[in-house]
N, C-alpha and C positions, 0 to 999 in steps of 0.2 A: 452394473459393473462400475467400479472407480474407474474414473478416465484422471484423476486431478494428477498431475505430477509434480505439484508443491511438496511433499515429503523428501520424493529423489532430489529435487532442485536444492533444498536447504542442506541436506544431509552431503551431498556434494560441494556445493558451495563451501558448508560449515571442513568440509573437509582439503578446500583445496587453500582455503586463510589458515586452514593450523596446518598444514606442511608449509605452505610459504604464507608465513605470518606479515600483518604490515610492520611500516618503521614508521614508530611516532607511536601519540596519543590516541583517544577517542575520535577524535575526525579520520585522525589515518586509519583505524579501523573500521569508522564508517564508509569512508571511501572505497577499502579498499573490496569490502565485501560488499560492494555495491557494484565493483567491477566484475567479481569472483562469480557473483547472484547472476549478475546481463549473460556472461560469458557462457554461462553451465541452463539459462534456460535456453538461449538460442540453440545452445547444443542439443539440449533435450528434445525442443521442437522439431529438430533436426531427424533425430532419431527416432522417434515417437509419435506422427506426422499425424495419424490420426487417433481417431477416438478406441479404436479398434488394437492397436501399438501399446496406445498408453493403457488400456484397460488393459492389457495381458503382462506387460512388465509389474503395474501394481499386483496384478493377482500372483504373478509366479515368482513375484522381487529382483530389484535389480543386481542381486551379488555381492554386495557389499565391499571394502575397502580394502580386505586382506592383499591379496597382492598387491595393490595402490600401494600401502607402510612398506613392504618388503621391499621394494622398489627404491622408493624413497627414503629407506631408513627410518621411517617414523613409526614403527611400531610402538602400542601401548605400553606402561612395563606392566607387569604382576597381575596380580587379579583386580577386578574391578569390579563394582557391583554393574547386574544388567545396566540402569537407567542412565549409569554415564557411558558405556560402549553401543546400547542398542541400537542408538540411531544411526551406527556404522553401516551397519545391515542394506542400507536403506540408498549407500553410496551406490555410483554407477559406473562402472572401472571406463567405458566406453564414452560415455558421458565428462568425466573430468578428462579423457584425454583429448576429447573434440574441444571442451574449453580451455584446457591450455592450450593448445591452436590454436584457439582462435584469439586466447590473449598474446599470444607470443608473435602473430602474425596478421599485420591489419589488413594484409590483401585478401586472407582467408577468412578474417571477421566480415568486410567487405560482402565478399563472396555471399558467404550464408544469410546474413541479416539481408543480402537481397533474393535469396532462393528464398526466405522465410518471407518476404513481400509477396514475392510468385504464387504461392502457394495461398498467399491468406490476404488481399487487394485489402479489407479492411484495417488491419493491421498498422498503428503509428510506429514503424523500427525505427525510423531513424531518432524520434524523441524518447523511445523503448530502452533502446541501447546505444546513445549516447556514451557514456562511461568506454562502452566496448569500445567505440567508434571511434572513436575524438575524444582521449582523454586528454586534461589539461597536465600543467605541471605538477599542479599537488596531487593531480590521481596517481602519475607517475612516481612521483614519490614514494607515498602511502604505500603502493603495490609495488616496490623494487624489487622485490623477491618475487612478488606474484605474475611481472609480465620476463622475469628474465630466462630468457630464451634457450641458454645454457643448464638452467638450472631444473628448467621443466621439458630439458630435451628428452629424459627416462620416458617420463609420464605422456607427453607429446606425443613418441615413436609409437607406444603401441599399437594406436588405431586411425594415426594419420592417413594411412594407405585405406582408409573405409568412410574418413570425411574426404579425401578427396575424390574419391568415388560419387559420395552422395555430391558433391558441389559440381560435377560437371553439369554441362549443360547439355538439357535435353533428358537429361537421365528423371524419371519419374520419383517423387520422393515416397518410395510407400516401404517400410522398414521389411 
């Protein structure tokens, strides 16, 4: 069975930099989908803890984007051929709203990047996610739209009440 969850991570990621696009050039879009990427795997790891998790979201899909655009207003316009929508499919509505929590709140990126220690001793998070953690000022910049709190309050509410669940403490992480 696929356990890899690099498809959901990108296809999320790639979907949370085009609803909140960076400001600026090529560095600001490398930054800031460097922050968008940290934010949406911790989330993942979160949700998908083990091999078992992630092998059953790959095989049954994670839901795709559809209400994520509704939400947001960013629906596609008109028809599209499959190769530019398919990898919508592949979005994880529960998944971008743990990462914008966790971008929009560093006591809750905090939080997780140290359940995700807990759970995995091997694990380098803090040089992992970085960006998450401790951005500088040109991360902050780059990603103005992608950590503003207000902006990603729609996306944020849905399933805040199911990361702070999994973030207490003592609570078992198994999905």
């Amino acid at each position: 069975m696929l356990t890899d969850l690099s498809p959901l991570i990108a296809a999320t990621a790639r979907w949370l930099t085009g609803a909140y696009p960076p400001a600026g050039g090529a560095l600001a879009a490398a930054l800031c989908e460097a922050q968008a990427r940290q934010a949406v795997t911790a989330a993942a790891r979160l949700r998908y803890p083990t091999d078992i998790d992630a092998g059953l979201v790959t095989l049954a899909g994670p839901g795709g984007a559809g209400r994520l655009d509704w939400i947001t207003g960013t629906e596609p316009d008109g028809d599209h051929p499959a190769e530019e929508w398919a990898w919508r499919t592949w979005v994880d509505e529960v998944v971008a709203s743990w990462a914008a929590a966790l971008l929009t709140d560093a006591r809750l990126a905090a939080l997780a990047v140290a359940a995700l220690a807990d759970t995995d001793p091997g694990t380098q998070t803090a040089a992992e996610f970085r960006r998450l953690l401790a951005p500088g000022d040109g991360d902050r910049r780059a990603a103005a739209l992608l950590r503003h709190p207000d902006l990603l309050a729609p996306v944020t509410e849905l399933h805040r009440g199911q990361l702070l669940d999994r973030l207490t403490p003592g609570r078992p992480l198994a999905a």
